[in-house]
N, C-alpha and C positions, 0 to 999 in steps of 0.2 A: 504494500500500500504506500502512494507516493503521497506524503499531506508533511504542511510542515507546523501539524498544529500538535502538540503534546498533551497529552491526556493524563489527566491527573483524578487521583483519586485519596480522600482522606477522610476519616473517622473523627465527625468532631460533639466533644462530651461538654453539654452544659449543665451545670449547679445552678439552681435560685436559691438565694440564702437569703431572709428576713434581715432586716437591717437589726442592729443591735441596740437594744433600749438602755438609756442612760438611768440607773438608779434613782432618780428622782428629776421630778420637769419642776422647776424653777420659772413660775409668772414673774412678768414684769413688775418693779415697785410702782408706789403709786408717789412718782417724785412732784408732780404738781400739789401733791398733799403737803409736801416737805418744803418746795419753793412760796407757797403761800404762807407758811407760820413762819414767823423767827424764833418762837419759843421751840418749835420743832426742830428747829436747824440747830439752835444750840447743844439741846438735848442731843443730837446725831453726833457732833463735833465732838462732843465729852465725851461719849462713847466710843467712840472711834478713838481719843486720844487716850483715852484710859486703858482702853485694850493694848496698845502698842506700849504704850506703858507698863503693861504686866510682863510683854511679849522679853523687853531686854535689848541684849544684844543681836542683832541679825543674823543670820544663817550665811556661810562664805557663797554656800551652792546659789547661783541665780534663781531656779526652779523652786528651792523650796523660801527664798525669799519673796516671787511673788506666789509661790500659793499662803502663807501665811498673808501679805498682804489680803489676798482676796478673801479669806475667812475671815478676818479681823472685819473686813469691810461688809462681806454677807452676814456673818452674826450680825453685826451692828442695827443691819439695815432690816433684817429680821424681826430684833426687838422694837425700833421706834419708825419704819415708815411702813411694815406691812405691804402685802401684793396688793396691788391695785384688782379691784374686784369690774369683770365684766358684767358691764349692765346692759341690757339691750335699751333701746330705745323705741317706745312705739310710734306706726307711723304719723306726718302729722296729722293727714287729712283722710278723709273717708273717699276722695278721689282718686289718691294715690294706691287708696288700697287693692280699690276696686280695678284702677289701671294695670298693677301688680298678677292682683288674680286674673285677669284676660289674658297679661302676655302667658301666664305659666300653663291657663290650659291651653290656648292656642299652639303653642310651644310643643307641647305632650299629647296632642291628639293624633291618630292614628288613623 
């Protein structure tokens, strides 16, 4: 057979593997709570400094000076600003609602 085309032939093995879950999901704080007080901000600042305070001397290792950083900073932020809590919003008008519901069944009809 004259062809100058090569012919190839290969066995190929795929894996789906689930992505991997981080031990715990971390919400956003709720920092507009913190930028509106000052009595809050303070509170935050002294907590933060008192922490680092207890901490001492730093760590040579870079890694484990910013994860101390960041714990010092999550604890903190833990105790005085809390996660901001998802609130929905309802819509404002009863036109909006009703325009809503038309696109979704229009959308989904078969």
């Amino acid at each position: 057979m004259n062809s100058d085309h090569v012919l190839v032939a290969a066995d190929l093995v795929f894996t789906i593997m689930k992505p991997k879950k981080t031990d715990e999901v971390r919400r956003p704080y709720d920092v507009d709570r913190l930028s509106s007080s000052s009595e809050l901000q303070q509170h935050y600042s002294s907590k933060v400094q008192n922490k680092f305070d207890v901490l001492g001397t730093h760590p040579d290792d870079v890694t484990s000076q910013w994860e101390s950083l960041c714990s010092v900073i999550r604890e903190s932020a833990d105790e005085v600003i809390c996660p901001r809590k998802n609130i929905r919003q309802p819509c404002s008008n009863r036109l909006q609602l009703n325009a809503t519901k038309t696109a979704y069944k229009s959308a989904h009809r078969r």
